[in-house]
C-alpha positions as CSV (number, residue, x, y, z in Angstrom):
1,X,0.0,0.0,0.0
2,X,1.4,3.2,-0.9
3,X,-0.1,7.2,0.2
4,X,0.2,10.5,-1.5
5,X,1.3,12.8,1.0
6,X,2.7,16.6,1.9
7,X,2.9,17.8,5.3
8,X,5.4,15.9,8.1
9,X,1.8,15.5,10.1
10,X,0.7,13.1,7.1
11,X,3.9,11.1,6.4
12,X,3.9,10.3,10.2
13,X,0.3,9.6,10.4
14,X,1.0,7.6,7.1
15,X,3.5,5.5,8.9
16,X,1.3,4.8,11.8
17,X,-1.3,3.4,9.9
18,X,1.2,1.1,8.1
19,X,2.2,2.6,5.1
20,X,5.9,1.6,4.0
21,X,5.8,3.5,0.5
22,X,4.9,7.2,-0.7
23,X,4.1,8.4,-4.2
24,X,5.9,11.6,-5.0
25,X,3.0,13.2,-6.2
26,X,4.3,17.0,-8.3
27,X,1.7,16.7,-11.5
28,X,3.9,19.8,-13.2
29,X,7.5,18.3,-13.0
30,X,10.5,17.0,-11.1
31,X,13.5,18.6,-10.5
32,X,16.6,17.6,-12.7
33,X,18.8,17.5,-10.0
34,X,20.9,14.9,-8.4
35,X,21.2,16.4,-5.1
36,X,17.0,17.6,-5.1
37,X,16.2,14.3,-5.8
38,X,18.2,12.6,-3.2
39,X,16.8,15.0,-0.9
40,X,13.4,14.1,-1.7
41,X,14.0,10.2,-1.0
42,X,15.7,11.5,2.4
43,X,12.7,13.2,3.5
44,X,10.6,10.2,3.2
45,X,13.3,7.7,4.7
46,X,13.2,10.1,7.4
47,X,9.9,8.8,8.4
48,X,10.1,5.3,7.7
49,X,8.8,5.4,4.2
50,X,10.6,4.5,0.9
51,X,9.9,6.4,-2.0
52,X,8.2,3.7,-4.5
53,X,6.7,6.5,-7.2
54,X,6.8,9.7,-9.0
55,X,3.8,11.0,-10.4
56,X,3.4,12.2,-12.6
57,X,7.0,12.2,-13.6
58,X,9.2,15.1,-15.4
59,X,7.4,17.8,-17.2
60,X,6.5,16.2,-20.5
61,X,3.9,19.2,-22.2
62,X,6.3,19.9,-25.3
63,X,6.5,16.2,-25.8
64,X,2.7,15.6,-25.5
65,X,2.2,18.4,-28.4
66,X,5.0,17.9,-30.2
67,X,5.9,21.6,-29.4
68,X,9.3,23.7,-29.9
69,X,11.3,21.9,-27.6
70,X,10.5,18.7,-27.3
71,X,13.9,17.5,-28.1
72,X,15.6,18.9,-24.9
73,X,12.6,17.8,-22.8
74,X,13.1,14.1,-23.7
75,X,16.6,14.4,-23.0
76,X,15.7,16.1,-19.5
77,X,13.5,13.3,-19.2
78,X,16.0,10.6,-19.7
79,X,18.2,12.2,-17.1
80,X,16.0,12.5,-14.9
81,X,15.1,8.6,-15.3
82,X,18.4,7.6,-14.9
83,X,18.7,9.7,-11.4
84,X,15.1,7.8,-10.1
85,X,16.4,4.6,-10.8
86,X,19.1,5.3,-9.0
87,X,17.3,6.1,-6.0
88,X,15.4,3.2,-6.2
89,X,11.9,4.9,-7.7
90,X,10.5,2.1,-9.7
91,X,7.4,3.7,-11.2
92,X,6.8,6.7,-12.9
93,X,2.8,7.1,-13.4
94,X,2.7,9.7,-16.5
95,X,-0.1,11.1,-18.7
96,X,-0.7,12.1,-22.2
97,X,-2.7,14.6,-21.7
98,X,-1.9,17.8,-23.2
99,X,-0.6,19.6,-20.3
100,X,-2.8,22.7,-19.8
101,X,-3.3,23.4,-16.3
102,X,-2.1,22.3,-12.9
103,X,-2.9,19.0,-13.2
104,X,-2.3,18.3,-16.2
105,X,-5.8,18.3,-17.8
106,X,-8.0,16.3,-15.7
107,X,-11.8,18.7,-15.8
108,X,-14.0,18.8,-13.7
109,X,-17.3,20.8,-13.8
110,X,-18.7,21.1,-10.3
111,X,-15.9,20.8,-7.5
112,X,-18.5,21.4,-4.4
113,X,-20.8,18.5,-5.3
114,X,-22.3,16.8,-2.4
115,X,-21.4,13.1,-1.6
116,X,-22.7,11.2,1.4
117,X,-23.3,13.3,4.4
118,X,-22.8,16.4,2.8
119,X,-19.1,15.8,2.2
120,X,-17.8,17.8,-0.6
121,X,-16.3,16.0,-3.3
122,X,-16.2,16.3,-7.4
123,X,-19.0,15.7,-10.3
124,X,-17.9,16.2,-14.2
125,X,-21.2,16.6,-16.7
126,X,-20.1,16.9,-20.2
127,X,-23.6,18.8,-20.6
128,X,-21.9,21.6,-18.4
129,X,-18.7,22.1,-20.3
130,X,-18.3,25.3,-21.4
131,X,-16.3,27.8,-22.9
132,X,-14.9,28.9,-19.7
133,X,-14.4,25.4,-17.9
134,X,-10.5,25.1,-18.7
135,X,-9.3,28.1,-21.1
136,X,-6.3,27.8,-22.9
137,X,-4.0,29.1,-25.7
138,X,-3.1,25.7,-27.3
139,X,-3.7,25.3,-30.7
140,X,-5.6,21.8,-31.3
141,X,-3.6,18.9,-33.0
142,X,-4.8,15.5,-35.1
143,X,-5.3,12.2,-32.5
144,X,-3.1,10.5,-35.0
145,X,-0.5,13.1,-34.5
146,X,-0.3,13.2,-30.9
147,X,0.0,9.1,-31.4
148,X,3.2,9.9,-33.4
149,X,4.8,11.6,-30.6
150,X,3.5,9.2,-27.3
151,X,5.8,6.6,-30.1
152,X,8.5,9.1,-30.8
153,X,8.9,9.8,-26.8
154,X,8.8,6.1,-25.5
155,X,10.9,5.0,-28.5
156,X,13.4,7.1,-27.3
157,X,12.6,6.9,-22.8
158,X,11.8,3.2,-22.6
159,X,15.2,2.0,-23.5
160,X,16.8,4.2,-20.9
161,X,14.0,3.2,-18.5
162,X,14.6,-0.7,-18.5
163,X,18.1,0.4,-18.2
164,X,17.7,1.4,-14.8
165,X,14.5,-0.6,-13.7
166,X,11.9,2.0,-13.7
167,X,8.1,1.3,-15.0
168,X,6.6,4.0,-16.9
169,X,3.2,3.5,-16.2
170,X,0.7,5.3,-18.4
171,X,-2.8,6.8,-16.6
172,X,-6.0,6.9,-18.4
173,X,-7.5,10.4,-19.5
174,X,-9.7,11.7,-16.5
175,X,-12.2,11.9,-17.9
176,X,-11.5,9.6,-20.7
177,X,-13.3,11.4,-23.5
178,X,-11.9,13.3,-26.8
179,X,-12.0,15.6,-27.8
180,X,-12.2,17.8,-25.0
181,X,-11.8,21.7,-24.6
182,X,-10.9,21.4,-27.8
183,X,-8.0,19.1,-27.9
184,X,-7.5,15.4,-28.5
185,X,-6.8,13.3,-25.5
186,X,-5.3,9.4,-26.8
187,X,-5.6,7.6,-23.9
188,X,-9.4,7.7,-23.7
189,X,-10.7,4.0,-23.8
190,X,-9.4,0.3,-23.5
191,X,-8.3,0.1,-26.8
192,X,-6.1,2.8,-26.8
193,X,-3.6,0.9,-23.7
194,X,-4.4,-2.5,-26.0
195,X,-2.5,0.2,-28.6
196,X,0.1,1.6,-26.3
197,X,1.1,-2.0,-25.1
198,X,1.6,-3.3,-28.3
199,X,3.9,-0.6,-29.3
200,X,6.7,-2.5,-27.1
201,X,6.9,-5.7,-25.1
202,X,9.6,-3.8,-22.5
203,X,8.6,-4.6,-19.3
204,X,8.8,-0.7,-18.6
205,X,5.9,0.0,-21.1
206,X,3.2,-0.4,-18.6
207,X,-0.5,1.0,-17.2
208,X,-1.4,2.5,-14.4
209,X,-4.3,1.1,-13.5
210,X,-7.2,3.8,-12.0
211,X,-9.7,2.2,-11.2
212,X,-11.8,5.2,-11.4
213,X,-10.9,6.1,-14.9
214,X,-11.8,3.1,-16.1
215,X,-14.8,3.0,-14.2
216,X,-15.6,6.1,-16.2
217,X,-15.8,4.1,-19.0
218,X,-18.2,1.8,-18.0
219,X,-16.1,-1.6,-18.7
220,X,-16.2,-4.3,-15.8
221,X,-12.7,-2.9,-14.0
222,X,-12.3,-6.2,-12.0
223,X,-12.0,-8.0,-15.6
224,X,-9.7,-5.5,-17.4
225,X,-7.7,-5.1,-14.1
226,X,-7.0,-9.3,-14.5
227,X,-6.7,-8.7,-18.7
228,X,-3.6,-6.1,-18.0
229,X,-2.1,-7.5,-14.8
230,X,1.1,-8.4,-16.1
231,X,1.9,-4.7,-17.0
232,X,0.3,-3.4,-13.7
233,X,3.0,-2.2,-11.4
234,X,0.5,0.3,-9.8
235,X,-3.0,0.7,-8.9
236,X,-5.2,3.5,-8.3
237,X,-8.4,3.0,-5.9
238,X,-11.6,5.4,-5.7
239,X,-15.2,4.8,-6.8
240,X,-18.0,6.8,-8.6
241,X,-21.0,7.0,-9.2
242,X,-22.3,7.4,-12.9
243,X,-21.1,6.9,-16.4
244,X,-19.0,8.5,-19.2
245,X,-20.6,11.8,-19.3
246,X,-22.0,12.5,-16.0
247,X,-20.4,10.9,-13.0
248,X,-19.5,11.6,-9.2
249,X,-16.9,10.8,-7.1
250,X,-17.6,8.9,-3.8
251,X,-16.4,7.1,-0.8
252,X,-15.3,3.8,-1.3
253,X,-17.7,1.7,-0.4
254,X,-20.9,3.2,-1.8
255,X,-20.1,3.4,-5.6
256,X,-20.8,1.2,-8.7
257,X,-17.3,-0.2,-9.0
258,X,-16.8,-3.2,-7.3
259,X,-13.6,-2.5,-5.2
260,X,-13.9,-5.4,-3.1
261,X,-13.9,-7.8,-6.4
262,X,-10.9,-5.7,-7.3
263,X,-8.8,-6.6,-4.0
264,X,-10.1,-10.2,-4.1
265,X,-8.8,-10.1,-7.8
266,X,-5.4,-8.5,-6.0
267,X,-5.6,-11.7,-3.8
268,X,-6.5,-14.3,-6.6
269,X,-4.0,-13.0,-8.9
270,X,-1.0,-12.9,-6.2
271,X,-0.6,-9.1,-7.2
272,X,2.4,-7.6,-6.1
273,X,2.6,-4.1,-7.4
274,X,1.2,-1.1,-5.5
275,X,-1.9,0.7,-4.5
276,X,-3.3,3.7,-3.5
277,X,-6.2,5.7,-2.4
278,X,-7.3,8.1,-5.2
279,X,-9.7,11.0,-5.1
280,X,-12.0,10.3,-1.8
281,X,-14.3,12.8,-1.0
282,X,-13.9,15.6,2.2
283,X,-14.7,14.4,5.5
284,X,-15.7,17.4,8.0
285,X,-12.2,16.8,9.7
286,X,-10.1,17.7,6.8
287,X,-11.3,21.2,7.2
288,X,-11.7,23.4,3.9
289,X,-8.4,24.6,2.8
290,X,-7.5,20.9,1.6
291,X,-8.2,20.2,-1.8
292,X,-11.1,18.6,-3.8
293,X,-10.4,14.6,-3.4
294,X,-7.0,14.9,-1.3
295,X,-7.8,15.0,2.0
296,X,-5.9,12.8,4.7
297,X,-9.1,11.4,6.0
298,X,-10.8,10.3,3.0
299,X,-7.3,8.7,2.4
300,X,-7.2,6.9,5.7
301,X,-10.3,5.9,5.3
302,X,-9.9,4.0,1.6
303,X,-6.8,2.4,2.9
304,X,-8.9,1.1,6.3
305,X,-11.6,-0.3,3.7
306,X,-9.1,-1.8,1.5
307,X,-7.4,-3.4,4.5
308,X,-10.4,-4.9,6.1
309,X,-11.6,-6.5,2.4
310,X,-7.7,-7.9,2.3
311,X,-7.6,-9.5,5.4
312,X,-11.0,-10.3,5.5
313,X,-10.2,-12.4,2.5
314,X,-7.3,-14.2,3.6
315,X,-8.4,-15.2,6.7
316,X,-11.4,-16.8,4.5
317,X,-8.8,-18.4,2.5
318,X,-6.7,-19.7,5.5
319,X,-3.7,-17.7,4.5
């Protein structure tokens, strides 16, 4: 089980609940830096906790777009791979989607939607996209074209990647739907990672597996979790409610996706790679100033479900 955390409150709070490993979790970039980098591990041993991820990796928007620049930013890139692995960071969960705002380009049209209790958590409606829902200055460019660079870009990363034993680990599209705002998004449905496997049998050309995403979709997540296992290293863990144009994120255990068959599939399976909680809506204790789907206690709670399905399950199976 692995947490995305900030504050020294969280990482020791992380650690008490039995955490070992901590996703690095900057969705802009990652310092190029030996000595930053180091220092970032350092912090987490600090507490006990071994840095297992970076996500979402190096800044990658010139390469996404196929932009001025792209050049130098893959060869930042495979610097920065080289330093990770290193360090002992064996996944780095990335997107492709173009790279227009602060988290990359995941929308969302209502960010005070209610979930159970009144907690606040996050609702996208395609009927409420708008004009003004994520402005931009990029101009738009063809799906096929933006396939031409995800090739161009691991072509020239995955080699270095293997290299040093890190898993590039691609996320879905949230939501996965193009075009949107007026620009393709490629990773938007299960054919597109059937695509983005095939383009190399590394072992560092892998998914990351959100199980929300996917859920978006409407596909049976437990079965396309088992169809992709093998090039799984990570696993994200949240729940809606909903379908491809108008869902809502909610706690854990009162969505549509079946999260228990997911951890019994974890179980089956023998899975070995690594989870975390995802977007979990606010509890009244996070207080206001934490942001929509990261606060600590929807986090605590998620891994607390996920723990009680896990052992639950193994002490049925006598393990």
């Amino acid at each position: 089980m692995v947490a995305t955390t900030g504050n020294e409150r969280h990482l020791r709070t992380m650690k008490q609940i039995g955490v070992d490993h901590v996703v690095h979790y900057a969705m802009d970039d990652l310092p190029e830096s030996e000595d930053e980098l180091t220092a970032i591990r350092d912090r987490y041993a600090a507490f006990g906790l071994t840095w297992a991820i970076a996500e979402s990796g190096p800044a990658i928007d010139r390469i996404v777009l196929g932009k001025e620049g792209w050049r130098e930013q893959t060869q930042r890139y495979k610097h920065i791979l080289r330093v990770l692995g290193g360090l002992g960071v064996g996944v780095v969960a990335y997107n492709f989607m173009p790279q227009v705002s602060e988290d990359a380009m995941v929308i969302r049209t209502d960010l005070d939607a209610k979930a159970r209790g009144g907690a606040r958590t996050s609702r996208f409606a395609l009927a409420d996209i708008g004009p003004d829902t994520m402005p931009h200055d990029e101009a738009a460019i063809p799906r096929d074209e933006m396939w031409r660079n995800l090739e161009r870009f691991l072509e020239a990363v995955l080699p270095v990647a293997e290299s040093v034993g890190v898993k590039m680990a691609m996320h879905p599209d949230d939501p996965p739907m193009s075009p949107l705002c007026g620009l393709e998004r490629i990773m938007d449905r299960v054919e597109s990672f059937e695509r983005l496997l095939a383009l190399s049998s590394s072992p560092s050309n892998a998914v990351t597996f959100c199980a929300g995403c996917f859920g978006e979709l409407g596909v049976d997540v437990v079965a396309l979790f088992e169809k992709f296992i093998d090039r799984v290293p990570y696993v994200h863990v949240r729940n809606i409610e909903g379908g491809p144009t108008d869902f809502m994120e909610t706690f854990p255990d009162e969505g549509r996706i079946d999260l228990p068959g997911l951890v019994d599939a974890f179980e089956r399976r023998g899975y070995d790679g690594f989870v975390r909680p995802d977007h979990a809506p606010l509890l009244a204790t996070d207080g206001d100033e934490m942001p929509a789907g990261y606060g600590i206690q929807g986090h605590i709670f998620t891994i607390g479900y996920l723990r009680g399905i896990q052992q639950s399950l193994r002490r049925k199976a006598g393990a």
